[in-house]
N, C-alpha and C positions, 0 to 999 in steps of 0.2 A: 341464881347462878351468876356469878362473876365471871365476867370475862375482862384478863389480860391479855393489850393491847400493846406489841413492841412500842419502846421507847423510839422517835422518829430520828434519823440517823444522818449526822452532819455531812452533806457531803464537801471535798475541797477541790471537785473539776475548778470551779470557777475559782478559785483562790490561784490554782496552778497555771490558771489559760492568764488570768493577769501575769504571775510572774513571767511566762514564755511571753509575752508578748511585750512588755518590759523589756526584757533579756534581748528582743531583736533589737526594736529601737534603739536599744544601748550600745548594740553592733552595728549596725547602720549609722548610727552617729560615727562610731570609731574609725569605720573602714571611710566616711566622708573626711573626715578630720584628719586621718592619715595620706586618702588622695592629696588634697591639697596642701599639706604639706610636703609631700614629694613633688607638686610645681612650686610653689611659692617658694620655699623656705632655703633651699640649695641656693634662691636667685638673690632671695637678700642676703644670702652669705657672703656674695661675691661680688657686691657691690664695690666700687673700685677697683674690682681686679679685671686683668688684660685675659680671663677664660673665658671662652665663649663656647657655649653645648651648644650646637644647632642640632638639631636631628627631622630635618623638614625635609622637604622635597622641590624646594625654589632652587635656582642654579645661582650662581657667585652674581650676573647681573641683574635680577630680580630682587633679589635679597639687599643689594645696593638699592635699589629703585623704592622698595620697600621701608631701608631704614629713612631714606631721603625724604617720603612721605609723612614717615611718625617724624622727623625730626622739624617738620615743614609746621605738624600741628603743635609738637609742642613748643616751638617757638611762639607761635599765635595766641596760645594757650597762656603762657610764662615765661617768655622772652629767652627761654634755652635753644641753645644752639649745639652742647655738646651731650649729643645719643648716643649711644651704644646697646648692640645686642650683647645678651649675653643667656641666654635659654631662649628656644624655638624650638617645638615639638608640633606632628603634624597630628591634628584631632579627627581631621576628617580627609580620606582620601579620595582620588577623580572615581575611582571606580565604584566608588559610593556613591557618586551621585548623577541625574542624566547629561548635565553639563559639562562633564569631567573636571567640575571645579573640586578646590578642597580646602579647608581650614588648618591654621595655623594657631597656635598659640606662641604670641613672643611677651619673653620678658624683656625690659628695656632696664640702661641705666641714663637716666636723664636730668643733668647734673646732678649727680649724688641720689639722686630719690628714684626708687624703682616703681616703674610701670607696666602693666601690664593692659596687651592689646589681641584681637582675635583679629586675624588677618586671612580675607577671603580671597583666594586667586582664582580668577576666570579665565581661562582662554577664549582669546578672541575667533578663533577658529581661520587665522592666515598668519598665523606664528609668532602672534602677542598676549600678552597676557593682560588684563584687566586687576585691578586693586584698589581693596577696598579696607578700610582699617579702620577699626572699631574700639576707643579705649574702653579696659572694662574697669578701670577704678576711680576715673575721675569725674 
């Protein structure tokens, strides 16, 4: 007596879990690569020009105080003297955090080459602020 035994049968779960898995990474790259270029790439557009996006939460004398410090290091840095903001978006707000501090991100122009800085505001809790700035490209 013979016995026929099915032929054993290819399965492609695992063929299909690579592709979906694939398939995110390749989304996750995109949606990264698209973040950042909605910060970066507006700021090196406008490199030389007099527009400046703020959309932060520092007031007109902080903001001064602010650029006074990046222009303080990149002087030290590279003997520039002439900064300008020209994008500043807030990453992190006070109510996020126990200190009511919050993050900043600015993009600079500093002679002609753009910089980019994370900028932490602390209140000093008797109606100052505290600042801290951090280059992130150099």
């Amino acid at each position: 007596m013979d016995l026929e035994l099915p032929a054993p049968q290819q399965t492609t779960k695992s063929k299909t879990w690579i592709f979906f898995a694939a398939g995110c990474a390749i989304a996750l790259l995109c949606i990264c690569l698209a973040a950042g270029a909605f910060l970066v790439l507006p700021a090196i557009a406008n490199i030389g020009q007099s527009t400046v996006s703020y959309e932060g939460i520092a007031d007109e004398q902080l903001k001064a105080d602010t650029l006074q410090l990046i222009t303080q290091y990149e002087q030290a840095q590279s003997g520039c003297t002439d900064v300008t903001l020209f994008i500043g978006n807030t990453m992190t707000r006070p109510e996020q955090s126990e200190d009511s501090s919050w993050i900043e991100m600015w993009q600079v122009n500093a002679c002609g080459e753009s910089h980019l800085y994370s900028i932490t505001f602390t209140p000093d809790g008797v109606g100052g602020t505290y600042i801290s700035i951090s280059p992130i490209d150099q």
